[in-house]
C-alpha positions as CSV (number, residue, x, y, z in Angstrom):
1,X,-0.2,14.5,-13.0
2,X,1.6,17.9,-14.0
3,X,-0.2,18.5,-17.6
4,X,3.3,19.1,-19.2
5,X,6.2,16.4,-20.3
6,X,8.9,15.9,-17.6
7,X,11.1,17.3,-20.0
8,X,9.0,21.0,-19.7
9,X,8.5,20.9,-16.2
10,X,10.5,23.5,-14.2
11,X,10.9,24.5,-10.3
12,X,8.2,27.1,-11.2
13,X,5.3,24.3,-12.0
14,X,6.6,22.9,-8.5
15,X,5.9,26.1,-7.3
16,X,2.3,26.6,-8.7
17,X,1.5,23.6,-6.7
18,X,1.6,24.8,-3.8
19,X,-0.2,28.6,-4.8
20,X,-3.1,26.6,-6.6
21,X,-3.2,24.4,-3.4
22,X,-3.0,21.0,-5.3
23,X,-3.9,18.0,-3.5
24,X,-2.9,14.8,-3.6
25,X,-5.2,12.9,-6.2
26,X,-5.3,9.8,-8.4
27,X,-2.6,10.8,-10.5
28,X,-0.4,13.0,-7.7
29,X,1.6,12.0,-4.6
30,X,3.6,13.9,-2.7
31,X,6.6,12.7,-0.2
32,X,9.3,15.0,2.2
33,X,12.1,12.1,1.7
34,X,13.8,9.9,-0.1
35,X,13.2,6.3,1.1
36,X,16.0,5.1,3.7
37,X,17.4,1.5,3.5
38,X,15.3,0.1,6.0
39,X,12.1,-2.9,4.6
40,X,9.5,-0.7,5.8
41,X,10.6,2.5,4.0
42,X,11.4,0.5,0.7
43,X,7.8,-1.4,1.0
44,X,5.9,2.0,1.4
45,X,7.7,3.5,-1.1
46,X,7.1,0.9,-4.0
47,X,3.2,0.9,-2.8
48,X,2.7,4.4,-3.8
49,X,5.1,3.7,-7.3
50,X,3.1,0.5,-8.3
51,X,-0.5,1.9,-7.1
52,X,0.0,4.6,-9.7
53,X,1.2,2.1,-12.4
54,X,-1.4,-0.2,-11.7
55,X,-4.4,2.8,-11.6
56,X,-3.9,5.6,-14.1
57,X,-0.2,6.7,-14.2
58,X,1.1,9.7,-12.3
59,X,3.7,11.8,-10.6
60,X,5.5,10.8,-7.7
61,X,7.0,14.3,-6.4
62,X,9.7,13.8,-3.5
63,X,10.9,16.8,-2.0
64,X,7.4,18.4,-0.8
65,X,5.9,18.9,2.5
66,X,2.4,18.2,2.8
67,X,-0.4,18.6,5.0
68,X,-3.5,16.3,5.4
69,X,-2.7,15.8,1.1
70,X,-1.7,19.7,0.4
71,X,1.5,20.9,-0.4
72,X,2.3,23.6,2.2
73,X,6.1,23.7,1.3
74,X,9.0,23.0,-0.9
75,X,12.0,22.1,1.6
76,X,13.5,19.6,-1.1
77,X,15.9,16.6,-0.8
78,X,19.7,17.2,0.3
79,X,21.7,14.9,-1.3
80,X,25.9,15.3,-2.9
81,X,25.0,12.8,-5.8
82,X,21.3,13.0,-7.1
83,X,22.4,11.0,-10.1
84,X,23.1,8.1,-7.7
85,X,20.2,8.5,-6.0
86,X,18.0,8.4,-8.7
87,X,19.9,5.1,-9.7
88,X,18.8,4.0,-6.4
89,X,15.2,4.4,-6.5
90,X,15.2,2.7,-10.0
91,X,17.0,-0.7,-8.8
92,X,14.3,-0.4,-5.3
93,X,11.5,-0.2,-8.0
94,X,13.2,-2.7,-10.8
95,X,13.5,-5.5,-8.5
96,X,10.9,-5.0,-5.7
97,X,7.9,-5.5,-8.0
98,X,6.5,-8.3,-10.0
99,X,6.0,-8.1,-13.1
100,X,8.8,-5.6,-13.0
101,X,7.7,-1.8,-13.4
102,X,10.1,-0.5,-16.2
103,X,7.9,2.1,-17.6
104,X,8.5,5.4,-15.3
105,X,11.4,8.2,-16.1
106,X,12.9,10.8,-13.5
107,X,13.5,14.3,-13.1
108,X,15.6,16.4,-10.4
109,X,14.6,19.5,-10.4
110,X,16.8,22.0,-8.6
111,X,15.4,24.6,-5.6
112,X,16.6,27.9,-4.8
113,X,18.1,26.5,-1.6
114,X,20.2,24.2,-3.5
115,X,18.2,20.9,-2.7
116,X,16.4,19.4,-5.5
117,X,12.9,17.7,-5.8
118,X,12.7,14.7,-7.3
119,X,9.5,13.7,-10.0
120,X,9.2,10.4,-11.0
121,X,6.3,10.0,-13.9
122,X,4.8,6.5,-13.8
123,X,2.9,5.5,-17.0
124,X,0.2,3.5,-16.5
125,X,1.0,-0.2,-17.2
126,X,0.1,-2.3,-20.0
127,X,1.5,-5.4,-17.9
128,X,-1.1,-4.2,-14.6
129,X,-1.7,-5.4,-12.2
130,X,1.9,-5.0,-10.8
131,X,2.4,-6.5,-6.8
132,X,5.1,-5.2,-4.3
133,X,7.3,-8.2,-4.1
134,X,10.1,-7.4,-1.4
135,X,11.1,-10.0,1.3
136,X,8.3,-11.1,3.2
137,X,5.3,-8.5,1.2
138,X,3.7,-9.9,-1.4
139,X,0.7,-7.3,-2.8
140,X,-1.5,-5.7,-5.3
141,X,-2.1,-2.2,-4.6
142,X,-3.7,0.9,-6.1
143,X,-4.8,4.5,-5.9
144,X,-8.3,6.2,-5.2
145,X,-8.1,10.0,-5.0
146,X,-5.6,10.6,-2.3
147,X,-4.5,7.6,-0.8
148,X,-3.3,4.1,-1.4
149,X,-5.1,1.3,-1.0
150,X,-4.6,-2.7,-1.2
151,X,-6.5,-4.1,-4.3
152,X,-9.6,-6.1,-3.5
153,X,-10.4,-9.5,-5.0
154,X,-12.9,-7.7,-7.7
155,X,-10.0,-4.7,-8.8
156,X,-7.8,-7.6,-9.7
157,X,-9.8,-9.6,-11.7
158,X,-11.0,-6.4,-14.1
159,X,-7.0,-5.4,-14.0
160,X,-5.8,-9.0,-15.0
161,X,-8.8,-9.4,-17.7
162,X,-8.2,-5.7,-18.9
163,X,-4.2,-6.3,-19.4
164,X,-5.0,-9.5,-21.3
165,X,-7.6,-8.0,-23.6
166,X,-5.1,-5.1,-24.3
167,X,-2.7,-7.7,-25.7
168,X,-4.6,-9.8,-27.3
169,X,-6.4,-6.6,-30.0
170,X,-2.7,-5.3,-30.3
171,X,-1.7,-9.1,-31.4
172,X,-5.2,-9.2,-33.6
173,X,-4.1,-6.3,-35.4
174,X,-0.5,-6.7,-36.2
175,X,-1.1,-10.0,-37.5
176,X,-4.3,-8.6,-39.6
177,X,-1.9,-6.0,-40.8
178,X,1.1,-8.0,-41.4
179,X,-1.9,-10.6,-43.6
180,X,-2.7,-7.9,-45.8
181,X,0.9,-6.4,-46.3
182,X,1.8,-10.0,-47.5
183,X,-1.0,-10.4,-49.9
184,X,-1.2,-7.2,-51.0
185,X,-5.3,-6.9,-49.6
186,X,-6.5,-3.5,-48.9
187,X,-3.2,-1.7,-49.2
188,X,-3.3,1.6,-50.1
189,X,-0.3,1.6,-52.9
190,X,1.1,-1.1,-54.8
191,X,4.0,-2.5,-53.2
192,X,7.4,-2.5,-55.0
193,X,9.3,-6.0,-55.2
194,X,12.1,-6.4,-52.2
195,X,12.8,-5.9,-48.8
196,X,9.9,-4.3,-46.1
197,X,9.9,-2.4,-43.6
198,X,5.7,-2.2,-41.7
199,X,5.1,0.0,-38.8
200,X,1.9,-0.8,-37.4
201,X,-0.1,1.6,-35.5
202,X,-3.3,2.0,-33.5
203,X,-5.5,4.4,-31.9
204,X,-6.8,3.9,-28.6
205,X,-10.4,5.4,-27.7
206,X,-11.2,3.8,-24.6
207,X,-11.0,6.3,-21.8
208,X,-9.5,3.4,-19.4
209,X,-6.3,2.1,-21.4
210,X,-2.8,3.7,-20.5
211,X,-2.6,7.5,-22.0
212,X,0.6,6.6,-23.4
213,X,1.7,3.3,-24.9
214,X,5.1,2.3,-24.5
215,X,7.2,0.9,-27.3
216,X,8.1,-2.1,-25.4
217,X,4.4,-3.9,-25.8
218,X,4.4,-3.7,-29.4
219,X,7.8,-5.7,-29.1
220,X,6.7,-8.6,-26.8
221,X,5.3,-11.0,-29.6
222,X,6.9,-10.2,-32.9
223,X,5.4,-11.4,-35.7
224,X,7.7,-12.7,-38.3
225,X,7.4,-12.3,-41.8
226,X,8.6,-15.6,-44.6
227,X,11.0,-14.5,-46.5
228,X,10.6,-11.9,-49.7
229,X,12.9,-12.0,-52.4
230,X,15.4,-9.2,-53.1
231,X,18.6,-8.7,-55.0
232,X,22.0,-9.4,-53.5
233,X,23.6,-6.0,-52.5
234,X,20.3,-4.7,-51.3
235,X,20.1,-3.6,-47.3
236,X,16.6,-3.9,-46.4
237,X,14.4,-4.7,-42.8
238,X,11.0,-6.7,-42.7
239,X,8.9,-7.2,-39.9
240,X,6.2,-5.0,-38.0
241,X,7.1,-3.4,-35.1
């Protein structure tokens, strides 16, 4: 993955790429087209999108000609309407996997030549594992170092137990938080009367779990506080999010 936010990244990182001699890796991907509309190009294309969100997250960069993994050139995409494209990909990616991959942004990124190379970051998932779902394909897949692979019997069961124990500690501690906000136990200030507005937040340490948590998790199972008393007039929000 490019080390900068999609927002930051210019043709000129595009261009390091290929001086430093980048490979391929777990987190990188490299393709010279866009998918066509044919099955097969659709299928191989949402293998290499859901192998990054079911491993660690990563860059799919279109737009780059590659050589056993390395980048040898920059020949870009030639399309008249990227922003269609791009809304393209996202409908391929929306409806050909299961659970649907929603997590992932896009970038066009415009060449000298007048082409443009297309990034799409894919966070890893916190609802892994993710299968290709498209017609007749129905499968798991994710990424070693420079390829991607169909997941095994023993990959799936770690990525099904590890997305359920992810949701379960962010559903242990909202409702621990929202316990003590309601009784007042180990807050750190006393509470005026009224209306309350709680944002939870945690800190994840463990070196496996997504490197960035999307919003949408922490919305799946709100937790819903009784009803606190305030004064008619008064425009107030409870609940964690």
């Amino acid at each position: 993955m490019i080390p900068k936010s999609l927002q930051e990244i210019t043709f000129a990182d595009i261009q390091s790429l290929i001086e430093n001699k980048v490979q391929e890796n777990k987190t990188i991907e490299y393709k010279r087209e866009l998918p066509d509309s044919s099955d097969r190009d659709k299928i191989h294309f949402l293998s290499g999108v859901s192998a990054l969100a079911n491993t660690s997250g990563g860059d799919l960069i279109i737009g780059i000609e590659e050589e056993n993994g390395a980048p040898v050139s920059i020949p870009g995409i030639e399309t008249e309407n990227l922003d269609q494209e791009i809304l393209r990909l996202e409908d391929i990616i929306r409806n050909g996997t299961e659970p649907r991959i929603t997590d992932f942004h896009t970038k066009g990124i415009s060449t000298p030549d007048e082409n443009y190379v297309l990034l799409i970051r894919i966070n890893r998932s916190w609802s892994a594992p993710h299968k290709v779902s498209y017609k007749n394909r129905s499968k798991f897949y994710g990424r070693s170092s420079a390829s991607v692979q169909p997941m095994d019997v023993e990959e799936l069961r770690r990525a099904f137990t590890l997305s359920g124990l992810i949701s379960d500690r962010i559903q242990r501690f909202r409702e621990e938080r929202v316990t003590a906000l309601l009784t007042g136990r180990a807050l750190p200030v006393t509470l005026a009367d009224g209306g309350i507005l709680a944002l939870c937040q945690g800190q994840v340490h463990e070196s496996r779990l997504p490197q960035r948590i999307s919003p949408g998790i922490l919305m799946q199972r709100p937790v819903v506080l009784p009803k606190l008393p305030f004064q008619k007039g008064d425009q107030v929000r409870r609940g964690c999010m």
